[in-house]
N, C-alpha and C positions, 0 to 999 in steps of 0.2 A: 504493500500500500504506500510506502513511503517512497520519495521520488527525491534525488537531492542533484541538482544541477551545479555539476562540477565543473572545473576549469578546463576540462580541453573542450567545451564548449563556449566559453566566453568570447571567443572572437565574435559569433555567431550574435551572442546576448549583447555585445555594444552595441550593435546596429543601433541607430535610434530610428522609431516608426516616422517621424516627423522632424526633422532638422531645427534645432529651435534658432530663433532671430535674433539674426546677427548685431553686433555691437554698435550701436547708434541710432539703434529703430526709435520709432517714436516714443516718448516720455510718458510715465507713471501716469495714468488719469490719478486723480486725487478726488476722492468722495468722502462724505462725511454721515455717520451713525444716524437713526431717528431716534433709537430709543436706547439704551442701557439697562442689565437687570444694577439690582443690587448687589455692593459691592463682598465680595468675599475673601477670607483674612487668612491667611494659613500659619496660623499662631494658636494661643491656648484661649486667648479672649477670644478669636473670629473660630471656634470649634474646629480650628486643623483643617479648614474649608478652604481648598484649592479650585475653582474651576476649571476644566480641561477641554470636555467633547461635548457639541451639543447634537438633538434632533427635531427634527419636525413634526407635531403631528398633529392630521388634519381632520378635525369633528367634519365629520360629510355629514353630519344631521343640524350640525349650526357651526357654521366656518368662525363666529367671532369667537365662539368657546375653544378655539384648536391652542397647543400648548408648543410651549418651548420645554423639551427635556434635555437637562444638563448634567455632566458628573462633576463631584466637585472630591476625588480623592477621598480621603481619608473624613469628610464632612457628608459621603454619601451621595445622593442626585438632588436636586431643585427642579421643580414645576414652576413653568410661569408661562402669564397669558402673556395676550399680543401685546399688552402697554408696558411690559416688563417686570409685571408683580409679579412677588414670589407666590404662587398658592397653595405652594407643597413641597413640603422638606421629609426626607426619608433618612436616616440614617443605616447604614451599611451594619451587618451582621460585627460581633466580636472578631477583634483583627484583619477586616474587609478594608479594602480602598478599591472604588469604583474607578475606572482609568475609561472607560471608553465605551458610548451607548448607541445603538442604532435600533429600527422599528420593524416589525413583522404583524402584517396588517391580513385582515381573512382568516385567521390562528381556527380550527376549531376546536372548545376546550371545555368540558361539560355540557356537551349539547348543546353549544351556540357558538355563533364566529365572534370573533372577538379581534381586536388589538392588542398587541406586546411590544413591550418596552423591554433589549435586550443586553443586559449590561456586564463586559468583565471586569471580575472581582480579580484585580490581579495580587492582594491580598493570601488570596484562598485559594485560586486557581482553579476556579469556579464562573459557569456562566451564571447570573441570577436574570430573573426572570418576573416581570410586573406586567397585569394584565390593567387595559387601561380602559376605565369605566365610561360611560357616556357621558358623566360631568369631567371627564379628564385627569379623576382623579387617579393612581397609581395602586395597584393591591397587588401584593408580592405572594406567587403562584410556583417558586420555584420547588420544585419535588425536594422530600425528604432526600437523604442520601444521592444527591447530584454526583456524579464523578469529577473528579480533577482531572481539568483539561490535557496538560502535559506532566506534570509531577506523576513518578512512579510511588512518594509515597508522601506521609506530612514534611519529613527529616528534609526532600528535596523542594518542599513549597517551603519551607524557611530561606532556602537560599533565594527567593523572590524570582526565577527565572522561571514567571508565570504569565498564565491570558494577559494580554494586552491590550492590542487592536482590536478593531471590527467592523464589521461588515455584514451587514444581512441583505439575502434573498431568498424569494419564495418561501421553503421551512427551514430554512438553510443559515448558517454563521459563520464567517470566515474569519479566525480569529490569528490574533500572531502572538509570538512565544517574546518575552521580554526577554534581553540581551543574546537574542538566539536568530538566526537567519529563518528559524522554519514559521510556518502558515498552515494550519488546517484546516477542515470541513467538519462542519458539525450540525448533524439533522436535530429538530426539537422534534419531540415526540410529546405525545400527553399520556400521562400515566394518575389514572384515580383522581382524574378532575384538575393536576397539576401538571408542569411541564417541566421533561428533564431532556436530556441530549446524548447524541453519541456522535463518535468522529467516523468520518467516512472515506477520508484521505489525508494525506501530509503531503506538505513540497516544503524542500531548503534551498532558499536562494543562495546565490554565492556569496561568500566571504571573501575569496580573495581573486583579481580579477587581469586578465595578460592587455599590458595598454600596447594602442599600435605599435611604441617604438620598439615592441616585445618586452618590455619591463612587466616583474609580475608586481602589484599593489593591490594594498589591503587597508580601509580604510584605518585608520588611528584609535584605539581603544583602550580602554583598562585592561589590565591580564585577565583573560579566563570572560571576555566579554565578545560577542561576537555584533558584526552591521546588522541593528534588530529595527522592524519594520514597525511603525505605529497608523497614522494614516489610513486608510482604505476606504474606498465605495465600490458597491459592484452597478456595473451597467446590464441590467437584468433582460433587457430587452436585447442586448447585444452580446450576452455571456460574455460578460466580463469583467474581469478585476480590474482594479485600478489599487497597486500598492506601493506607498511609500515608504523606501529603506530609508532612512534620516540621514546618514552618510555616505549614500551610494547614488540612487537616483529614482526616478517615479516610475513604476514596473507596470506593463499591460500584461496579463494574465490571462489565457483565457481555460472560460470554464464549461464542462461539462456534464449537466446536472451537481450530482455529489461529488466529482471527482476534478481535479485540475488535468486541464488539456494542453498539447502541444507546448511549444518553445515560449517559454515569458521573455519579452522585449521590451526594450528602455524605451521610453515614452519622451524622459530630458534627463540627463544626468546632474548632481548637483554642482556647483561651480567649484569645488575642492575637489573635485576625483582624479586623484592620480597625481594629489599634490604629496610630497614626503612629508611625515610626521612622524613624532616619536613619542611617548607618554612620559611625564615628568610624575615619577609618585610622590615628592618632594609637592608641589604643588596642584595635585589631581588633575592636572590639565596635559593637553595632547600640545606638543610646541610643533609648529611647521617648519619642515624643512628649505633650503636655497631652494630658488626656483620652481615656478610653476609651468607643466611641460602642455598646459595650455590645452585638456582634452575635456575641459568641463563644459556645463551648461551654463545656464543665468540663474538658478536656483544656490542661494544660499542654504547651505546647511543647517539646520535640520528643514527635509524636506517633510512638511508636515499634510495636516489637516487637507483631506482630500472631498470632494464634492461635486453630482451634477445638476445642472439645471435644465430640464427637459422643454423642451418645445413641440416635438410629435414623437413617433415610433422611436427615432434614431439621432434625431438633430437635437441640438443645447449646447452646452456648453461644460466642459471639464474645469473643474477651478482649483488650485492649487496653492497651500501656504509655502513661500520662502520664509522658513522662519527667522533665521541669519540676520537679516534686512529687512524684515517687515512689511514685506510686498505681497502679492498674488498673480499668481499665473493664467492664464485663460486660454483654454486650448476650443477649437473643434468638436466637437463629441463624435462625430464618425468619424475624421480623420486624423485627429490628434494634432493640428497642423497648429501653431502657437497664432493666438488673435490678438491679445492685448496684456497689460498688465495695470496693476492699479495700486493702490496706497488707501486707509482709511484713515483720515488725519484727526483732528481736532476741529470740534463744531459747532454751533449756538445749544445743540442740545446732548453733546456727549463727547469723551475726549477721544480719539484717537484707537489706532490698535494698534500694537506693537507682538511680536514674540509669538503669533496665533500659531496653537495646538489645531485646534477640531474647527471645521466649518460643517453646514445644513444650509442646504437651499429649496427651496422649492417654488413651483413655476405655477402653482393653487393662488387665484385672487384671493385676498384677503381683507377684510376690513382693515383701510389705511395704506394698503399693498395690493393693487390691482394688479400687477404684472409680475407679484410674488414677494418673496421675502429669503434675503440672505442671510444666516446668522454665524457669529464668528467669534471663536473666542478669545479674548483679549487677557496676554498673559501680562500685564503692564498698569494696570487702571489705574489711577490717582484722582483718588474725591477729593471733593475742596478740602479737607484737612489736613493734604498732606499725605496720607496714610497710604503707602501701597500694594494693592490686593489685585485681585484678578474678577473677570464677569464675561457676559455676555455683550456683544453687540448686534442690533437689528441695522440692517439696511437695505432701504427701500431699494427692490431690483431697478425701478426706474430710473436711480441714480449713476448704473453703469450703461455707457455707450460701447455696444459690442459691432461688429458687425451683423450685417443683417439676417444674413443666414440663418435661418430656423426662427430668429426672433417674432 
């Protein structure tokens, strides 16, 4: 079942599906936030509350009741509506931190369909599991005795090299392994009215990679830490992954039902690949080496928070965090082909984004967002006091000029 894409194929894996734009293309659009949740403190006064990943979800029975779900770490998820109230706070099971959430919509679970909220506990190395009520509210449905995603037992969920990312389709979870190249599949199942999972595949990306000049590199890490992927959306309508390695580059995958298919290709690589580095354990930091042999993209490292925004079958738009520099990427969604970049700055009603983890988009009018709503999360936020914590930001899709295609 396990599938591990080794180095005498990496000539194959640089290819990039889409060439990304060359240096001097047109300048950062710069858009600015409509709304901001509240702020969250990852301290002992702000309850260890990080904000990381958000999602979308959309009441089809009354589109202004749809919510914003967020993880916030070790503080658990937030609910909030479209004005950016909080309307619900969950806290995460004993030694639980929630890293990363996505939605599985049509579930059926006790005799009815339902919505889920699909979140890994990379804590526990556990998916958990919230079905989400008609008021939007959250009821956590995950099965007794859930399995550990990657850990063979508790002794190796200590070492934290656990569920991470995510990614949901159809009954399906594409999750990734924290400080580990690999990605699996995982079907939900319902069991006595609850729902638990099991895995259906594994793929390991590469670790270390042959650059044209035939140099081999391997991105810069801690000992005993391998290029681990966080990021992901799958394009369901087009089987496919979309995953981001943080120090390597944003990977097309494609998928086959339960199982991962053919050759995964780089989409853009991040602008450090293939720069030298060495790890200073004196100061936890990677130091770079002379010279840059010039084989990157325009993505600053860590490539993060990955998201589409649908227009029909096949057309939208792929969007991408450079978390590095604070920017985002904008590709094609059929062709991968790069269309624009943008910046979310400081604004009459909210400040800025910087360092963004997780994005959600969606192309559903909304009250206040006729053309949809972007949201993003802002690892930087500063309220008037000073104080710096992390949150959400809404932006009206209106506010980005894309091309026109599918628009």
């Amino acid at each position: 079942m396990r599938r591990t894409v080794g180095i005498v194929a990496l000539v194959a894996l640089s290819t990039v599906v889409a060439a990304p734009a060359q240096a001097g293309g047109p300048a950062d659009q710069e858009i600015t936030a409509t709304v901001e949740t509240p702020a969250l403190f990852d301290d002992e006064a702000g309850g260890d509350a990080d904000a990381d990943d958000p999602a979308i979800w959309i009441n089809r029975a009354d589109r202004a009741r749809s919510r914003v779900i967020g993880t916030a770490k070790n503080g658990g998820l937030r609910v909030y509506d479209l004005a950016g109230r909080e309307a619900q706070s969950i806290a995460p099971p004993a030694d639980g931190r929630f890293n990363n959430v996505d939605l599985v919509t049509g579930f059926r679970l006790g005799g009815r369909v339902t919505d889920l909220a699909v979140v890994t506990d990379r804590g526990l190395d556990q998916l958990r599991i919230y079905r989400i009520e008609p008021t939007g509210q959250l009821t956590d449905v995950t099965a007794a005795g859930a399995p550990l995603l990657f850990s063979r037992d508790q002794d190796e969920v200590a070492t934290q090299a656990t569920g991470y990312g995510l990614a949901a389709y159809g009954r399906y979870a594409v999750v990734s392994r924290r400080h580990s190249t690999r990605l699996g599949i995982f079907r939900l199942e319902e069991r006595g009215g609850r729902v638990t999972y099991r895995n259906t595949d594994l793929l390991d990306l590469p670790k270390e990679f042959r650059l044209p000049n035939g140099d081999i590199w391997s991105p810069c890490a801690e000992p005993g830490e391998d290029p681990q992927v966080e990021g992901m959306v799958v394009d369901a309508e087009a089987g496919v992954l979309y995953a981001a390695q943080e120090d390597v580059a944003l990977w097309r995958i494609r998928l086959d039902g339960d199982r991962f298919a053919g050759v995964p290709r780089v989409v853009e690589r991040v602008a450090e690949f293939g720069v030298p580095a060495t790890y200073d354990p004196a100061t936890e930091e990677c130091v770079a080496g002379a010279g840059d042999p010039g084989f990157g993209g325009r993505i600053r490292a860590d490539v993060e928070g990955a998201t589409i925004y649908r227009t029909g079958a096949k057309d939208g738009y792929l969007i991408v965090s450079s978390q590095g520099d604070s920017r985002f990427f904008v590709y094609d969604r059929r062709t991968n082909r790069p269309l624009s970049s943008f910046r979310v700055v400081d604004g009459e009603r909210a400040d800025g984004v910087q360092h963004s983890d997780g994005a959600a988009a969606t192309s559903v009018a909304l009250p206040g967002y006729p053309r949809g709503l972007l949201v993003l999360h802002d690892g930087e936020n500063t309220p008037d006091d000073g104080r710096v914590g992390t949150d959400f930001k809404y932006v009206d899709w209106r506010a980005l000029s894309l091309s026109p295609r599918g628009a």
